[in-house]
C-alpha positions in Angstrom: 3.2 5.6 -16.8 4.4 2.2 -18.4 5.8 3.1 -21.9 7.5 1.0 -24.6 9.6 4.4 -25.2 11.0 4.2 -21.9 15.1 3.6 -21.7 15.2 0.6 -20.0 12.9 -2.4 -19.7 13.3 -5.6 -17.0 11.4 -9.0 -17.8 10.6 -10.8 -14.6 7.5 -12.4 -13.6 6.7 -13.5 -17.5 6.4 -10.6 -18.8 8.3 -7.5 -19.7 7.6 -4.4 -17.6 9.2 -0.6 -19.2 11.0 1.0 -16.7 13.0 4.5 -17.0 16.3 4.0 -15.7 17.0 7.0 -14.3 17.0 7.6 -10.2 13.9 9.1 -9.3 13.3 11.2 -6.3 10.3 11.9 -4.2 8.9 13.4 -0.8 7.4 10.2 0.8 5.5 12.2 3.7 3.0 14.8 3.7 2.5 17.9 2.5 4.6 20.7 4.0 4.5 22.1 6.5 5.2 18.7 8.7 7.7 18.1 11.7 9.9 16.0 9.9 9.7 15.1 5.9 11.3 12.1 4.1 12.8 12.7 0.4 13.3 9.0 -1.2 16.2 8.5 -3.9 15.9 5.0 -6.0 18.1 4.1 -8.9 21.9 3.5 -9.5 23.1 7.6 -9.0 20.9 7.1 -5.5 24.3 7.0 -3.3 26.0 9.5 -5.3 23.1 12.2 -5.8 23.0 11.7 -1.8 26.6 12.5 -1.4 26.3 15.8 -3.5 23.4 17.3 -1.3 24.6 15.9 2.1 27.6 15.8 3.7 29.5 13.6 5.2 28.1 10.7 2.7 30.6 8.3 1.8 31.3 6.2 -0.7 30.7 3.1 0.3 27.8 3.6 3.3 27.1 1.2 5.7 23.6 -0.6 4.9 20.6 0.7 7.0 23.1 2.3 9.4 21.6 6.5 10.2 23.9 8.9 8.8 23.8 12.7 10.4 24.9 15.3 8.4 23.8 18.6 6.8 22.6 20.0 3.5 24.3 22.7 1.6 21.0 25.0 1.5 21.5 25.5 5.6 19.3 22.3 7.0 20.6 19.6 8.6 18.8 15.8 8.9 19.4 12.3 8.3 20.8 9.9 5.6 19.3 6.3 5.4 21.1 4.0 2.5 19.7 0.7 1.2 21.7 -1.2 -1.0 21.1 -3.1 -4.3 19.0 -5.9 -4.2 18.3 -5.3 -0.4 16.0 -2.0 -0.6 12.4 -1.3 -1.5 12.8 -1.2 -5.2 15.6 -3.5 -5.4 18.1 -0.6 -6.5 19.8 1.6 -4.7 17.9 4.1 -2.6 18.6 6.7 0.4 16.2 8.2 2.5 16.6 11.9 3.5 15.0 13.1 6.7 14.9 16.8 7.2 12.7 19.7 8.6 9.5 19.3 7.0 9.4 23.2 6.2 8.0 23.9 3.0 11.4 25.5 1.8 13.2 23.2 3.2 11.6 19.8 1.4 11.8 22.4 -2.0 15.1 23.0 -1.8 16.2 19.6 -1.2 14.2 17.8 -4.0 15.3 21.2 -6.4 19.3 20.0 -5.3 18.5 16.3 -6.1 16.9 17.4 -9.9 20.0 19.3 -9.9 22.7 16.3 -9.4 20.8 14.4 -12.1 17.5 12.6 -9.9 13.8 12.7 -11.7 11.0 13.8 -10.1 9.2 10.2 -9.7 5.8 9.7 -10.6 3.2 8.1 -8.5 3.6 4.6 -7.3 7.0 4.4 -9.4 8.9 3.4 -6.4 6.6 -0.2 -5.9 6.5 -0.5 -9.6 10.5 -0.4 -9.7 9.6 -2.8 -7.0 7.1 -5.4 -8.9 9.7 -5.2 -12.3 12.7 -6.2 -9.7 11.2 -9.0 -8.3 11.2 -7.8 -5.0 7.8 -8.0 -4.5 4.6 -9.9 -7.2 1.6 -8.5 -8.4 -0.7 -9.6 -5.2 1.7 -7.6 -2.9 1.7 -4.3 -5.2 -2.0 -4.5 -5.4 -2.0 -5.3 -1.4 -0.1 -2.0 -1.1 -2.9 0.4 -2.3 -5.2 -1.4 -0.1 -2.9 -0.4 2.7 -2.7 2.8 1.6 -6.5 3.3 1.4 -7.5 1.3 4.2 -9.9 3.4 7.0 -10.0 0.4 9.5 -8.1 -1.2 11.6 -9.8 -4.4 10.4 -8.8 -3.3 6.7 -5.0 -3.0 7.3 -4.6 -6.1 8.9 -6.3 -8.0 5.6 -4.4 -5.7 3.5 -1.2 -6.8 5.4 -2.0 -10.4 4.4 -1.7 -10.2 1.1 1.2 -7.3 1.6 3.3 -9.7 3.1 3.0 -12.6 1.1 -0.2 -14.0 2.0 -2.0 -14.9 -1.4 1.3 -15.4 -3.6 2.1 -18.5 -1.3 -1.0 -19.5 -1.4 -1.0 -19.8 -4.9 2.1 -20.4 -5.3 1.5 -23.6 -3.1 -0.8 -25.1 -4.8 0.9 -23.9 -8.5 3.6 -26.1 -7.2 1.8 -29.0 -6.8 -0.2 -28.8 -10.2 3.0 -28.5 -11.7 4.2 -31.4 -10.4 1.6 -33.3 -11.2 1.6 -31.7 -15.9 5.3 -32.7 -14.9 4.5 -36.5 -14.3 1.9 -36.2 -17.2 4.2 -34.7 -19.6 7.1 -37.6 -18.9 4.4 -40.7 -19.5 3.7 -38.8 -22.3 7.4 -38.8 -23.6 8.9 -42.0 -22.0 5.5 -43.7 -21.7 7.6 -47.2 -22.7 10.2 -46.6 -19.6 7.6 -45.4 -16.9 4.4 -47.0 -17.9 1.3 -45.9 -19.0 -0.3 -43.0 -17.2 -3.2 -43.5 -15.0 -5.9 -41.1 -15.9 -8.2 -41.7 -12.9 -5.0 -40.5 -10.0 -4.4 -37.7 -12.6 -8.1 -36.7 -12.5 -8.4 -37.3 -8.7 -5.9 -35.1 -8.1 -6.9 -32.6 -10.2 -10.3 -32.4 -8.5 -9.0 -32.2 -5.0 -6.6 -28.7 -6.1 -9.2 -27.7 -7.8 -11.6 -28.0 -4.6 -8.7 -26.1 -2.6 -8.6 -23.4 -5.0 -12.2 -22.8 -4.8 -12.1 -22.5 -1.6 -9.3 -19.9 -1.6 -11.5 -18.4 -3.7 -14.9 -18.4 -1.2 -12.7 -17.2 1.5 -10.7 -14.8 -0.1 -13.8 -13.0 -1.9 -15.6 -13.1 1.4 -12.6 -10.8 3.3 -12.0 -8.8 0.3 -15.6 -7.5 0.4 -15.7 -6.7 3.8 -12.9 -4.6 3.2 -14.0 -2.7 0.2 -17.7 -2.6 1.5 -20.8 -4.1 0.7 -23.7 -1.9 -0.5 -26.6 -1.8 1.4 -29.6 -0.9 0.4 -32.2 0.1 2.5 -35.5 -0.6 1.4 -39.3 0.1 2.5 -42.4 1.7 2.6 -42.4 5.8 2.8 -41.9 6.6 6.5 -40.8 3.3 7.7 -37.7 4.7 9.5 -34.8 4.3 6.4 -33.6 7.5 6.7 -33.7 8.0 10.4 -31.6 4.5 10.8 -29.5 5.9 7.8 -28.9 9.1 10.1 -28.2 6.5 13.3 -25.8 4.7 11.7 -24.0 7.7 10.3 -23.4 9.6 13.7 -25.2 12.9 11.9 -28.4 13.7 10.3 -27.1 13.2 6.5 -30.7 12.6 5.2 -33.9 14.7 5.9 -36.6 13.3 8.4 -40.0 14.5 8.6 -43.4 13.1 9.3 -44.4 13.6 6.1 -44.5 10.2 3.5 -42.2 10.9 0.4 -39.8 12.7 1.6 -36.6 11.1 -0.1 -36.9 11.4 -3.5 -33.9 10.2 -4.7 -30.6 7.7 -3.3 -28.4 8.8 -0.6 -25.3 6.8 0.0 -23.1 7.3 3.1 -19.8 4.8 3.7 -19.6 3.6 7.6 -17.8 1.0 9.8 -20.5 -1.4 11.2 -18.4 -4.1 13.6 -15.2 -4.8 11.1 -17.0 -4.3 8.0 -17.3 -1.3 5.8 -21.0 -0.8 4.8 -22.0 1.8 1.5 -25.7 2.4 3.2 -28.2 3.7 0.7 -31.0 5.0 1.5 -33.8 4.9 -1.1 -37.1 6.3 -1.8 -40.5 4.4 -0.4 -42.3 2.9 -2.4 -45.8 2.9 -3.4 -48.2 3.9 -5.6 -47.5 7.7 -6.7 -48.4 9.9 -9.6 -46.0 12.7 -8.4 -43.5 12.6 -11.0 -40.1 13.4 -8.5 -41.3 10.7 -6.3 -41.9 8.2 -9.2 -38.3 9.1 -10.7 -37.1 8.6 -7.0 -38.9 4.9 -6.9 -37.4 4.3 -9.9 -34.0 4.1 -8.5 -34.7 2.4 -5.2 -35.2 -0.6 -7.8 -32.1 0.3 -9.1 -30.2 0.2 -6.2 -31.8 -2.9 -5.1 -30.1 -4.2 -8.0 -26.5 -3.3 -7.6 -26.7 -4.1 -4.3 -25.0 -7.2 -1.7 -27.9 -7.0 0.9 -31.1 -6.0 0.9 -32.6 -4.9 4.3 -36.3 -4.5 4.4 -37.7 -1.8 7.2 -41.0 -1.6 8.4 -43.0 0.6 10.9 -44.0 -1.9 13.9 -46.2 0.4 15.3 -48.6 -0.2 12.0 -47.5 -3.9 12.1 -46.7 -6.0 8.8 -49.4 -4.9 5.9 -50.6 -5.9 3.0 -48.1 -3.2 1.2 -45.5 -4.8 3.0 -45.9 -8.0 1.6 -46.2 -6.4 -2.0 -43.0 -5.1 -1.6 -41.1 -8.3 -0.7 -43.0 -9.5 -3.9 -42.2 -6.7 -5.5 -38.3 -7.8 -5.1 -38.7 -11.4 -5.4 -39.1 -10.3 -8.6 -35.9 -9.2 -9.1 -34.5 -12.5 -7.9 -34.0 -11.0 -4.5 -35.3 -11.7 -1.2 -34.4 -9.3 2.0 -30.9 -10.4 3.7 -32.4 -8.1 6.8 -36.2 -7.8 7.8 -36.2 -4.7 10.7 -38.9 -3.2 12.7 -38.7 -0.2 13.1 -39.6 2.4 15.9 -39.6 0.0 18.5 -39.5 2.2 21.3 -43.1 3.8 19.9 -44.1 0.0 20.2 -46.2 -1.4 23.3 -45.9 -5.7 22.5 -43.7 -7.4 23.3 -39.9 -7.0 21.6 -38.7 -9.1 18.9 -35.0 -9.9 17.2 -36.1 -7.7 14.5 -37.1 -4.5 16.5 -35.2 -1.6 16.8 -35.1 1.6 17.7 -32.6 4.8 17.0 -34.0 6.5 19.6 -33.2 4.3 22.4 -30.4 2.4 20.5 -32.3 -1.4 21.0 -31.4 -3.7 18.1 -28.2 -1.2 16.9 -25.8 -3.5 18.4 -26.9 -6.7 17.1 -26.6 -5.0 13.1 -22.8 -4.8 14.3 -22.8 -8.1 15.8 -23.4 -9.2 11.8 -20.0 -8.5 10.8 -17.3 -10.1 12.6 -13.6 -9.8 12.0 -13.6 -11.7 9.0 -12.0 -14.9 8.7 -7.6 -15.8 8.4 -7.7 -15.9 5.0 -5.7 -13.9 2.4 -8.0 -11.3 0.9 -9.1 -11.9 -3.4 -10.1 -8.9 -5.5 -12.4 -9.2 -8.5 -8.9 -9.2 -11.0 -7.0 -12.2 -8.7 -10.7 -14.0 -8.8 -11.1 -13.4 -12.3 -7.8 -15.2 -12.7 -8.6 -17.9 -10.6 -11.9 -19.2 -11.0 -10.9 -19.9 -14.7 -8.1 -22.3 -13.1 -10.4 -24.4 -10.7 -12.7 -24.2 -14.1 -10.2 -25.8 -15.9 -8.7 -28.4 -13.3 -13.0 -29.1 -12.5 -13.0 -30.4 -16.2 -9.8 -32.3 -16.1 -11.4 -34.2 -13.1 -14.4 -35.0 -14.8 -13.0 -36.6 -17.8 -13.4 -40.7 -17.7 -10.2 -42.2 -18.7 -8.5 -38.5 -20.4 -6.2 -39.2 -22.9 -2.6 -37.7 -21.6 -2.3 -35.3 -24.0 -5.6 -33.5 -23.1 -5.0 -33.5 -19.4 -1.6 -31.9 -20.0 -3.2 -28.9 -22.6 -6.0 -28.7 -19.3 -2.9 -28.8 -16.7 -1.2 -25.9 -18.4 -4.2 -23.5 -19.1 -4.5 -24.1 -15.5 -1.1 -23.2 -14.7 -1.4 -20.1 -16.9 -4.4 -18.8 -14.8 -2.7 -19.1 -11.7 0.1 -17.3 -13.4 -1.7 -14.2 -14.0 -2.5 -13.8 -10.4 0.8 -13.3 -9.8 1.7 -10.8 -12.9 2.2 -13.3 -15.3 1.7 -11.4 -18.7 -0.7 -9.0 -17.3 -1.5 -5.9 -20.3 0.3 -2.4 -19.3 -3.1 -1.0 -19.5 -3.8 -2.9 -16.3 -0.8 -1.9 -14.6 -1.8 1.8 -15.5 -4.7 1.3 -13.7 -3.3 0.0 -11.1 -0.5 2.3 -10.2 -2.4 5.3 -11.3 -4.4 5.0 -7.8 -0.9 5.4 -5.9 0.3 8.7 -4.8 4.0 10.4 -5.8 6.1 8.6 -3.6 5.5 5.3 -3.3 
């Protein structure tokens, strides 16, 4: 989608993004047939593409003021201009609301192609967007996350960072360390008018941003997997009740239960909402000792996904109590440099002592509640994805080891100060590869 043999490119943000500059047209609402449709121009013919297929359009529109009118092919609707420098993309753009019959949206976007608009490609309007500066690199990634987000819990962190949530963070605290390789950088070149530079404040204060930027980090990773989901795996003997909480859980019978030890022979994964977090679930063989080639293929991969998962939880059947088998298979994790985030017992209403924190039942529902209770709305704090982290935690790296320095020599705090700087940079698009922006707006649909 980003090309170098593109017509037009626009450096902002640091780096230079390829952008065609044709205007670019695109139903923005669902597939026909709807009730009403939305066909979005963008680019400097916008107004006067939208005066050829509507009428009256004129030529100089009132900003954000609804225009009624018809079209030439026998529909009528609404015009909706933005102006340049004050729309979505930062261009001009026009939004066409119409009948959202299936000829209808076809004829209109046909007319457009005819008065000289391309058919956009997916996510072309945001990038036109990210290369006009009207929004960074935290915000275009924050809307795919509001375009994919299943929970009420996920739009509102993806609105964070939408509107601005981890660029001022950043940029915050960017501000700051710049200010600070700016005092560096003078003593360095007027050491004889300002005085010699005092390493220890230099390396105090690059600890303490470096301690705030951590944390932004600890936070910001905590929200962002809630909202992309931690994988669960769910782990235990054969019969100890996995796939019948897996079932629970789900609101359907997704696995097979039966009596009969063994039965799951290989992972099943299922994606749910448990309080305000998203939850992958998988449900794994049980393991034990087996010479049944399926099974021991199936037990194979329960240590797999033990592996490649964010919590462990560890079911056992309470009416048998805890066994010896039991405690080999905590062992049998240990090993792995794991130990169960979530020890259950299971079957609880088969059980006649007395209850515990761990029982529960998906018959009678006992204990269900308190597995939501373990993901609260997560905390106010903008949401960080494995790319901004990646960026990041090189930057408290670097400012970490300008703090630690006794008595730095200038010139080595200021190479620190920058590389710092740089990091931060890249969170916010700063030279960021194409390939990455591929990737990124590849996930978007036509149309945004």
């Amino acid at each position: 989608m980003i090309s170098d043999n593109s017509e037009n490119k626009i450096t902002t943000l640091g780096h230079t993004l390829w952008v065609n500059s044709e205007t670019i047209v695109a139903l923005c609402t669902g597939t026909p047939p709807t009730a009403v449709a939305m066909v979005r121009l963008s680019g400097s013919e916008a107004y006067r593409i939208a005066a050829a297929v509507f009428t009256p359009f004129p030529s100089d529109p009132t900003p954000r003021l609804a225009l009624y009118g018809k079209f030439a092919f026998g529909d009528d609707g609404i015009a909706l201009p933005f102006p340049k420098g004050a729309s979505y993309t930062g261009e001009e753009i026009v939004e066409l609301s119409l009948h959202g019959g299936r000829a209808s949206v076809d004829a209109l976007l046909g007319a457009c192609v005819a008065a000289g608009a391309r058919p956009a490609r997916g996510g072309e309007f945001t990038l036109r967007a990210l290369a006009n500066g009207r929004i960074d690199l935290t915000q275009a990634e924050a809307v795919v996350e509001t375009i994919e987000a299943e929970t009420a819990s996920e739009l509102r962190m993806a609105h964070r960072n939408r509107t601005g949530g981890l660029r001022k963070a950043v940029e915050e605290l960017r501000g700051e360390l710049r200010a600070l390789l700016a005092e560096v950088e003078a003593r360095i070149d007027f050491s004889e008018e300002l005085g010699d530079l005092d390493p220890n404040e230099v390396s105090d204060r690059a600890g303490h941003l470096s301690e705030r930027l951590t944390e932004i980090i600890r936070r910001g990773t905590a929200v962002h997997l809630a909202r992309c989901g931690r994988r669960v795996a769910l782990v235990g003997r054969p019969n100890a009740g996995k796939s019948s909480l897996l079932n629970a859980l789900v609101g359907h019978d997704r696995a097979i239960v039966t009596d009969v030890p063994g039965t799951t022979r290989d992972t099943l994964e299922e994606t749910i909402t448990l309080g305000a977090a998203r939850l992958v679930l998988v449900d794994t063989a049980g393991i034990r000792e087996t010479g049944e080639k399926v099974e021991s293929e199936g037990i194979a991969r329960t240590y797999n996904a033990m592996k490649g998962a964010d919590e462990i939880w560890f079911l056992y059947d309470a009416t048998q109590g805890w066994s010896p088998e039991d405690e080999a298979m905590v062992g049998a994790i240990a090993e792995l440099g794991r130990t169960p985030d979530l020890v259950l017992a299971t079957k609880a209403d088969l059980f006649a002592g007395p209850s515990t924190n761990s029982a529960i039942s998906v018959i009678t529902g006992e204990g269900l509640d308190r597995l939501a209770a373990r993901y609260p709305e997560p905390v106010e704090a903008p949401p960080v994805n494995d790319r901004q982290s990646a960026a990041l935690s090189p930057a408290a790296a670097v400012l970490q080891e300008a703090s630690l320095i006794p008595d730095a020599p200038p010139d080595l705090l200021a190479v620190l100060l920058r590389e710092a700087d740089r990091h931060l940079g890249i969170v916010l698009g700063d030279a960021v590869p194409a390939d990455l922006l591929n990737e990124l707006f590849s996930r978007f649909c036509v149309g945004k």
